[in-house]
C-alpha positions as CSV (number, residue, x, y, z in Angstrom):
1,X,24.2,12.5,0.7
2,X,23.6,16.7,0.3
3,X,27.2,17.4,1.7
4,X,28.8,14.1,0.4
5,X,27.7,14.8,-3.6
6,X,28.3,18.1,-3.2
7,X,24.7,19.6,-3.5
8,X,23.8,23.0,-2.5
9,X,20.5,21.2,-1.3
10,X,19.1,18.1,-2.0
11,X,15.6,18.1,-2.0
12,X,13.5,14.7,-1.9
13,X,10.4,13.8,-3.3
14,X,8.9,10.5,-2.6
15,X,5.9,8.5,-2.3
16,X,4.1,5.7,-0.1
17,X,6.2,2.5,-1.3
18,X,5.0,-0.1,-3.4
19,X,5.5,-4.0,-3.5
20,X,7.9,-4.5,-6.0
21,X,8.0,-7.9,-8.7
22,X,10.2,-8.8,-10.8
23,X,9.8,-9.2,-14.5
24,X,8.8,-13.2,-14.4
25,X,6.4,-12.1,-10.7
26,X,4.4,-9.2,-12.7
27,X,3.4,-11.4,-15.7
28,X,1.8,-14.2,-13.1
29,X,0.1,-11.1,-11.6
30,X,-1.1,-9.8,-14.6
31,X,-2.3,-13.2,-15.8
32,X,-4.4,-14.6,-12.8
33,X,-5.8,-11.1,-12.5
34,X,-6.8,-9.2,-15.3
35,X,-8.8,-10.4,-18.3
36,X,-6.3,-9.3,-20.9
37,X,-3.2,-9.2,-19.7
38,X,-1.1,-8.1,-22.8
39,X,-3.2,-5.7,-23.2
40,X,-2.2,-3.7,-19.7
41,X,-0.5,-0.3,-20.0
42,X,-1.0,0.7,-16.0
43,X,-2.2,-0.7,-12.8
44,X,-2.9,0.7,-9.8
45,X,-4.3,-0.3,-6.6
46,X,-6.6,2.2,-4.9
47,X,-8.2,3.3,-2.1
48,X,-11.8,2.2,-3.0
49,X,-10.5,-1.7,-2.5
50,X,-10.0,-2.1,-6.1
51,X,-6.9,-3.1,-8.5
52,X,-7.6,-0.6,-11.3
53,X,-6.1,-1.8,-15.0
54,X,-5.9,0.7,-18.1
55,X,-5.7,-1.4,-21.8
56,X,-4.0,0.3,-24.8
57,X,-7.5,0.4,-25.7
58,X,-7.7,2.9,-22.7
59,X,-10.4,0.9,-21.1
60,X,-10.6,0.6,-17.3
61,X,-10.8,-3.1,-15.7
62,X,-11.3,-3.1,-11.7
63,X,-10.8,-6.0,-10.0
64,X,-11.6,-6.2,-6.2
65,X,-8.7,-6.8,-4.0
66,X,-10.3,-9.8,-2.6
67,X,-10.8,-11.7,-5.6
68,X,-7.1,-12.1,-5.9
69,X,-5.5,-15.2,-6.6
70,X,-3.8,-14.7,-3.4
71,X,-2.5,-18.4,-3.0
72,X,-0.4,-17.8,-6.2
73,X,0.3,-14.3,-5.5
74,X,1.7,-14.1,-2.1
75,X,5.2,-15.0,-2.7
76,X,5.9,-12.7,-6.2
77,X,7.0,-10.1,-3.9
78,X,10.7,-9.3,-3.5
79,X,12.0,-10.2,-0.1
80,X,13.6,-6.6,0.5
81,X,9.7,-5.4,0.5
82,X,8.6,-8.1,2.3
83,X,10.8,-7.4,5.4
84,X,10.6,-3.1,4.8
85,X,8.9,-1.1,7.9
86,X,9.5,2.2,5.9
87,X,5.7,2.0,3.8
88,X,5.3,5.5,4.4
89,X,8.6,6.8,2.7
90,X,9.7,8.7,5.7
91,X,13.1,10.2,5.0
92,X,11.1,12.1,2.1
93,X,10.8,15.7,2.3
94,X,7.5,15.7,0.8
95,X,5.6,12.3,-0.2
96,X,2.5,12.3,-2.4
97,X,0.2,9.7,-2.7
98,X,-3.4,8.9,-2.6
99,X,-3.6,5.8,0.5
100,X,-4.8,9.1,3.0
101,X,-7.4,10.8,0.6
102,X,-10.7,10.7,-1.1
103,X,-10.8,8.4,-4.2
104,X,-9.3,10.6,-7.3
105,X,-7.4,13.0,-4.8
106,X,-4.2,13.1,-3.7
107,X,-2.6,12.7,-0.3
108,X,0.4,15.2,0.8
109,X,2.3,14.9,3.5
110,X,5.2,17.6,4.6
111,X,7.7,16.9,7.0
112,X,10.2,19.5,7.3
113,X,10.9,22.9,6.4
114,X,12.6,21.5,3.1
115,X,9.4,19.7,2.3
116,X,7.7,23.0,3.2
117,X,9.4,25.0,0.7
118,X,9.0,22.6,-2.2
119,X,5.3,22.8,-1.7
120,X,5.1,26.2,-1.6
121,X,6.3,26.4,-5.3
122,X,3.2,24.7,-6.5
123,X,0.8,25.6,-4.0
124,X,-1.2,28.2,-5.9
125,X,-2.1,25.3,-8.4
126,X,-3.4,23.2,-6.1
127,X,-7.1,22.4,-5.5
128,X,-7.6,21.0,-1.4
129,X,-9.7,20.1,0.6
130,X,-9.5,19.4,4.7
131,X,-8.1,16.0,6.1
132,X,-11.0,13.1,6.5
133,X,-11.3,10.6,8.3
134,X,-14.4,7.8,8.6
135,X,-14.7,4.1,9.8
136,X,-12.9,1.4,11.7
137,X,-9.7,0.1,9.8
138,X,-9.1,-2.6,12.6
139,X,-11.1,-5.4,11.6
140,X,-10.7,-5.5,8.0
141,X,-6.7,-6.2,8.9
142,X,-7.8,-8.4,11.4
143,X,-9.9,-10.1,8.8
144,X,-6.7,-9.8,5.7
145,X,-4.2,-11.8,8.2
146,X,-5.0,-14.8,8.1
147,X,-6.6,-14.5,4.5
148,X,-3.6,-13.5,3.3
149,X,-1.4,-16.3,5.7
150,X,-3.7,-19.0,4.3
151,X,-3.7,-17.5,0.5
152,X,-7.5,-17.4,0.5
153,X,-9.7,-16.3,-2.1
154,X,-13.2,-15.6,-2.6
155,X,-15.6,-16.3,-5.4
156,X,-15.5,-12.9,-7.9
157,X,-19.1,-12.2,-7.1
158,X,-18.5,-12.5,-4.0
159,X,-15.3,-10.6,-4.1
160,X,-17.2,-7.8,-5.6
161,X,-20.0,-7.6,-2.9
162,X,-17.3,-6.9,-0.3
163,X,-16.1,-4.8,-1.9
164,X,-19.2,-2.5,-2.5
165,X,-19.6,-3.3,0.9
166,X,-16.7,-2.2,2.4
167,X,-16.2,1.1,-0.2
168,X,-19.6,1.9,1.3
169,X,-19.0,1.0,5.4
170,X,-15.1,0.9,5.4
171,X,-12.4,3.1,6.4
172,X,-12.2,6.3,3.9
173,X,-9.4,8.9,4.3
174,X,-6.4,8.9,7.1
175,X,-8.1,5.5,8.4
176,X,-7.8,4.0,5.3
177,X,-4.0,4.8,5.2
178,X,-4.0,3.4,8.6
179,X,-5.4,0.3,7.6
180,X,-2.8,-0.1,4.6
181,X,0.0,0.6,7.1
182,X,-1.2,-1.4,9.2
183,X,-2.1,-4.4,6.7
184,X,1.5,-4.1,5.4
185,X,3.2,-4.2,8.7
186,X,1.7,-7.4,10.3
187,X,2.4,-9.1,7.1
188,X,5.5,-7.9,7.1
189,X,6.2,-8.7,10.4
190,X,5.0,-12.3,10.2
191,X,7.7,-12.6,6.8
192,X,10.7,-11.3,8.8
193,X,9.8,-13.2,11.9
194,X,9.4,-16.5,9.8
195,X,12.4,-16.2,7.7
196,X,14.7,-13.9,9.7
197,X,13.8,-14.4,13.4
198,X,17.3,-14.0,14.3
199,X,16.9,-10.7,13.6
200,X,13.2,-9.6,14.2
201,X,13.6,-7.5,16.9
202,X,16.6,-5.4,16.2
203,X,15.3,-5.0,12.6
204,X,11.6,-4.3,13.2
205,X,11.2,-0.9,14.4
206,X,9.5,0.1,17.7
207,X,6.6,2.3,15.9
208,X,5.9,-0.8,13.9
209,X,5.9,-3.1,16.7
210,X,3.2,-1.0,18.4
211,X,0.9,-1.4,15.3
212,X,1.8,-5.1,15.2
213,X,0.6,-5.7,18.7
214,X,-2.9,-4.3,18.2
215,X,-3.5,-7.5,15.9
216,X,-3.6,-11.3,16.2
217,X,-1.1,-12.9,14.5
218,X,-0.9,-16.4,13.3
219,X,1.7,-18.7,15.2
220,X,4.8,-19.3,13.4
């Protein structure tokens, strides 16, 4: 694209994807998960297991992930994100995001030399801190499989106990980016080979079907 636009240099910027919705998807979202839905400026959902809302009023509203209305969720998302292996944004020369780091940091990850020099224009404003890593990401996406398969959902209280539970015991830092990689790849995986298995294995991508493997799937 550089050489074909013209560019001296094109430098990219990017970020861990995100399930995308269309307009008619993001209002059922909005109303089977948050308590006042046309009130909703911004949502997020964060490392500590949590869907975070901000209101116009600028409150906060968290809702733990498993107390989503996963049965009528599961099929807002577009297809193209459904059947995408690239969660990690990786022909970016630099992507920021927060799925690798403490809860209120950021995440950066640098790939190149391009990637490189675009830090090192902002680096002397930068607070950091070392890498982390703690707990085991493998059971909780063992566990969100066939929750997610079989459109489960739990009780809110309950929802919210596992929650604290797992933002206490769960995996914090580069495990918990492993564990949304992961968690988006075998559900990805069991979309394309359901709807597209003509073409499963020349479109799923080798590093994804090693992550895949390390999981029980649910039988087509």
């Amino acid at each position: 694209m550089q050489y074909e636009i013209g560019l001296e240099k094109l430098y990219v910027l990017g970020m861990p994807c995100v399930d995308n919705v269309d307009r008619a998807g993001l209002q059922k979202f909005l109303e089977t998960t948050s308590r006042s839905p046309e009130t909703v400026v911004h949502y997020e959902f964060m490392q500590d297991f949590r869907v975070h809302f901000r209101h116009e009023d600028g409150s906060i509203e968290l809702v733990p992930f498993f107390g989503l209305n996963t049965k009528e969720l599961k099929d807002v998302f577009a297809p193209s994100c459904m059947s995408c292996f690239d969660y990690t944004n990786g022909l970016a020369d630099l992507v920021v995001g927060y799925m690798g780091a403490p809860f209120q940091w950021q995440w950066i990850v640098v790939r190149n030399e391009t990637g490189a020099e675009m830090l090192e224009l902002i680096r002397d404003r930068l607070e950091t801190q070392p890498v982390s890593s703690s707990g085991d990401r493998k059971q909780a996406v063992q566990q969100s499989i066939p929750a997610y398969d079989m459109g489960v959902t739990l009780p809110m209280w309950a929802a919210r106990l596992m929650g604290v539970f797992i933002e206490r015991f769960g995996p914090k830092g580069l495990e918990y980016a492993r564990f949304s990689i992961d968690s988006h790849f075998t559900r990805n995986y069991l979309y394309t080979q359901r709807n597209h298995p003509e073409n499963l294995d020349a479109h799923v991508p080798e590093f994804a079907k090693k992550i895949v493997s390390q999981y029980q799937l649910p039988k087509s």
